[in-house]
N, C-alpha and C positions, 0 to 999 in steps of 0.2 A: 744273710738276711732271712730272717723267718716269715713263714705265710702266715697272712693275717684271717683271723678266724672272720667267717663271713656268719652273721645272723639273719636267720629270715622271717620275715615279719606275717604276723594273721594277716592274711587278705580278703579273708570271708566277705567282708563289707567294698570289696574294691572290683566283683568279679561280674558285676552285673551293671555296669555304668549303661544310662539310659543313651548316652552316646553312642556307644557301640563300640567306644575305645573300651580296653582290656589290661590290668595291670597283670601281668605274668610271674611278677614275684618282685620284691625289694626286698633290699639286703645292707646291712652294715657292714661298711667295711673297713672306716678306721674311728677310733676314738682317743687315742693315743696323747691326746694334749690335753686340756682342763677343757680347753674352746676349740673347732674343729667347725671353718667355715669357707663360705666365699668358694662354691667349685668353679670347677669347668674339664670338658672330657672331650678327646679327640683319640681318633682310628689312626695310628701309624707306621708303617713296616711289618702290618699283620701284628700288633700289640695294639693294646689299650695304654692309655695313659691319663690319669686323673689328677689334678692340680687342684689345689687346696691351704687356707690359711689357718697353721694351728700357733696356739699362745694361751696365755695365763688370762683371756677375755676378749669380748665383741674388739673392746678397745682397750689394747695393753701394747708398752712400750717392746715386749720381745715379741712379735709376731714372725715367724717363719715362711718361709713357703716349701710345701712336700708334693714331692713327685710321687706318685706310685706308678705299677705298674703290671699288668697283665697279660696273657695269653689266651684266655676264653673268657673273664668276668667276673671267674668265680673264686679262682684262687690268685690272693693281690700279695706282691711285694714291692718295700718302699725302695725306687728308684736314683733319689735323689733327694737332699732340703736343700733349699737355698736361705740364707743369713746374714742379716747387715749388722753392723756396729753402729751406725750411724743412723740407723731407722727401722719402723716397722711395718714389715712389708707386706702387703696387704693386696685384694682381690687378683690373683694369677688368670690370666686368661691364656689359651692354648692355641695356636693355631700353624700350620702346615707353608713355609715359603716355598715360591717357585723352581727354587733350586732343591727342594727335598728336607729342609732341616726344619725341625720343630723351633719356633716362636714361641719362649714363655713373655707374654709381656702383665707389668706390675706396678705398682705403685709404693714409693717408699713414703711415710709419716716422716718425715726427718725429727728428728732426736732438736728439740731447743736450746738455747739459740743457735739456728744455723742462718743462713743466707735466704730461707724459703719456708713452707709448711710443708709443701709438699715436692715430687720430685718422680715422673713415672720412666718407668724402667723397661729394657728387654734382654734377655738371655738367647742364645743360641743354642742350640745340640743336635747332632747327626744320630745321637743314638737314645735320648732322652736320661742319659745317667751323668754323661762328662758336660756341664753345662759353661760356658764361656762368663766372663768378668762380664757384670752388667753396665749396657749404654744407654745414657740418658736419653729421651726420646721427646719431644714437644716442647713446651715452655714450661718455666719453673710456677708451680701453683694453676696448675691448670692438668689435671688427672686425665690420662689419657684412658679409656675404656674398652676392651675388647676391640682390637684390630682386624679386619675381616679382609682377605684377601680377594679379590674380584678382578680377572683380566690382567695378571703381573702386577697389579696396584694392591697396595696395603690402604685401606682404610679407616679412619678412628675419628671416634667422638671424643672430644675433650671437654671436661668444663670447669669452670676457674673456682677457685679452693679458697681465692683472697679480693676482694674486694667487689668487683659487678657480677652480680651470678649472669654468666653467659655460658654458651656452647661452642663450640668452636669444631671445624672439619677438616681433620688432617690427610694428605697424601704421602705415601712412599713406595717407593721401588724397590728398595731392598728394606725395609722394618728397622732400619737402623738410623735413618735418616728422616723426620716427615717432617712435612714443609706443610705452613693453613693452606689449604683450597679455598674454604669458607672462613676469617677470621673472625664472622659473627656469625655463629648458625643460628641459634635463637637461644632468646633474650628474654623473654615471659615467665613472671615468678621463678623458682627454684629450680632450671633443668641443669640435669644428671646425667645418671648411665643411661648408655644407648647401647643399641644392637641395627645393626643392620644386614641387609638382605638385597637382591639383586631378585627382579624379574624376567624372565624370556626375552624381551623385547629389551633388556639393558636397562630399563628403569628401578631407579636404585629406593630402598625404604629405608626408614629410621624410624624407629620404635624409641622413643624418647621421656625418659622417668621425668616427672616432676613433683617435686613435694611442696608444702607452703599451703595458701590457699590461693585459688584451686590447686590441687592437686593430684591433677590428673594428667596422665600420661595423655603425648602427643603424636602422631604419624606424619614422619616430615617423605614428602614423595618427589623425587627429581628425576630428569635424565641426563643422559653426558653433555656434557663436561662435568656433573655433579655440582655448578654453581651457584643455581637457582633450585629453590627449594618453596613447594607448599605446603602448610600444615590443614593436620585435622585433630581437631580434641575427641578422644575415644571415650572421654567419659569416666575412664577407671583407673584407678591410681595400680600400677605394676610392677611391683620393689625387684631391683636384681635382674633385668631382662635379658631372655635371649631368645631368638630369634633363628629359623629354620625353616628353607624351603623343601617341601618335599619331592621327589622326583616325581610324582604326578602336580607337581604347580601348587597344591594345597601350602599355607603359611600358617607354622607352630610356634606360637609363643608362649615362653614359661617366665613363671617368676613368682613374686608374694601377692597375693590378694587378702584382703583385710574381711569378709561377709561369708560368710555368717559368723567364722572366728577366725584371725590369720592362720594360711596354712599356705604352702608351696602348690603351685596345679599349672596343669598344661589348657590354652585357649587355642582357639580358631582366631585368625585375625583378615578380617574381610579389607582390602584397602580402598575398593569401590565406595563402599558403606561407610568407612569410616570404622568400623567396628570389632573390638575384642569378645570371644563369645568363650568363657569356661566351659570344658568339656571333661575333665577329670583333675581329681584331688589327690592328691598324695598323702601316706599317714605322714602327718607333718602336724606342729603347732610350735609357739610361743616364739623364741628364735629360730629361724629358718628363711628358705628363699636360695637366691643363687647358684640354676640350674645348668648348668651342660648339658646339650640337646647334640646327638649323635644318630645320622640313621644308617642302619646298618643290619645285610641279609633281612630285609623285610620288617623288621623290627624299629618300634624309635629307644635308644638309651639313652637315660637321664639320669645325672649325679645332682646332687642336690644337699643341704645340709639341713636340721633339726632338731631341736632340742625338745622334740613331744616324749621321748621317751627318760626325759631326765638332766642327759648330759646330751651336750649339742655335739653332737656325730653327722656323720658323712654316710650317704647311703647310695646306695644304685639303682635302678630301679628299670625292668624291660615292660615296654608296654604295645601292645599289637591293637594298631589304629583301626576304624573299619575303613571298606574301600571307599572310596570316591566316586559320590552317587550321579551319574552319566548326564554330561550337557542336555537342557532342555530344547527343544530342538526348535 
């Protein structure tokens, strides 16, 4: 495998955010397919690992999924693709089980006529290159989304591909099995992809995409058992989301926002308030979105994809937050 050239982008315009967050540099680092989209990125065994859907378009029947892989960030080789006959495999999300092995979980478009539209998926690997036959995971037409592990529990949002737009909230123990907690999580116009999050106290968040009108994203907030859920309308519609606490308690959310022109950007998400608040942009525009949010050595990294510079490539991006301005007393 050869190292892939990493580019790095003008930041001139990125180094003075009145935030006080800090882009430290973005970098390309694959473009390798016509279309190169849908990240997500996770820390594991002392490597990086970036997951990604590339194909001949947003929406094309050969979609892939590619692994890369690295040892600092800067110099990437490709780890792994995964390939169906039967579908195109679409948004890879990453995550860490209790037992140590990387979790790719995905969703397959099935190939027509099949028995379903859609059909989500997960992979295994000990080492993120040898990956296991993939296991069906939820119900058929009902996409499962970014699984989040909290407490030995796998956690996931689903929501249905074929006839009542709902959401649904799945549990499992081992990623291989999930069973509904909730089998109506909500139900209000067009909800989507979620991300969820865990606070100190075990109360758990859902950062909840909606499109249609309204379409604005939702915050669903529960405690355990995780079966009762309240919502808050934030107001602002957030393509792609993902979600991050940071070790001082502050909540990172990234994804698409549409104002002043779509581009990829990282918010504050207050759960008190109700409120998502933009705090830095990414060079991003036209197709884009779809962040991995990683914090690591002091640092937050974020993969992401956009097509501002032409061809819709895959980027990295280290950005150094400021601190966290001291409880009022």
């Amino acid at each position: 495998m050869t190292s892939i050239l990493l580019l790095s982008l003008s930041l001139a315009s990125f180094q003075a955010e009145p935030s006080g967050a800090e882009v430290l540099d973005v970098k390309k680092v694959w473009d390798g397919a016509n279309h190169n989209a849908f990240t997500d990125l996770v820390r594991f065994r002392d490597r990086w690992f970036l997951t990604f859907r590339e194909g001949a378009g947003h929406v094309s029947p050969d979609g892939a999924i590619r692994v890369l892989t690295s040892t600092d960030g800067d110099e990437w080789t490709s780890a792994a693709t995964l390939t169906s006959e039967t579908g195109d495999l679409r948004d890879p999300k990453l995550s860490i089980t209790p037992d140590g092995r990387l979790m790719l979980a995905g969703a397959s478009a099935l190939h027509q006529p099949a028995a379903s539209r859609h059909r989500s998926l997960a992979w295994f690997s000990s080492d993120g290159r040898e990956w296991s036959m993939p296991t069906p995971i939820g119900d058929p037409n009902v996409w499962v989304w970014r699984p989040a592990w909290h407490e030995g529990t796998a956690y996931a949002v689903g929501y249905s591909t074929a006839g009542d737009h709902l959401t649904r909230l799945y549990a499992s123990k081992d990623g291989a099995s999930f069973a509904p907690l909730v089998p109506t999580l909500f139900a209000e116009g067009f909800p989507n992809e979620a991300a969820l999050a865990w606070l100190p106290d075990e109360t758990g968040l859902c950062l909840l995409r909606r499109d249609g009108k309204p379409g604005t994203n939702q915050l669903g907030i529960s405690k355990p058992p995780y079966t009762e859920w309240s919502w808050k309308d934030l107001g602002v519609h957030l393509g792609g989301p993902a979600l991050l606490r940071l070790p001082d308690g502050r909540l990172v959310a990234g994804g698409r926002l549409h104002a002043p022109k779509v581009h990829t950007a990282l918010c504050w998400l207050d759960p008190e308030a109700g409120k998502l608040t933009e705090f830095l942009a990414f060079p991003s525009g036209g197709d884009t979105s779809y962040p991995g949010l990683v914090w690591h050595d002091g640092l937050l990294w974020v993969s992401y994809y956009s097509s501002h510079e032409g061809k819709t490539s895959i980027y990295l991006a280290r950005v150094r937050l400021p601190e966290k301005a001291p409880e009022a007393p």
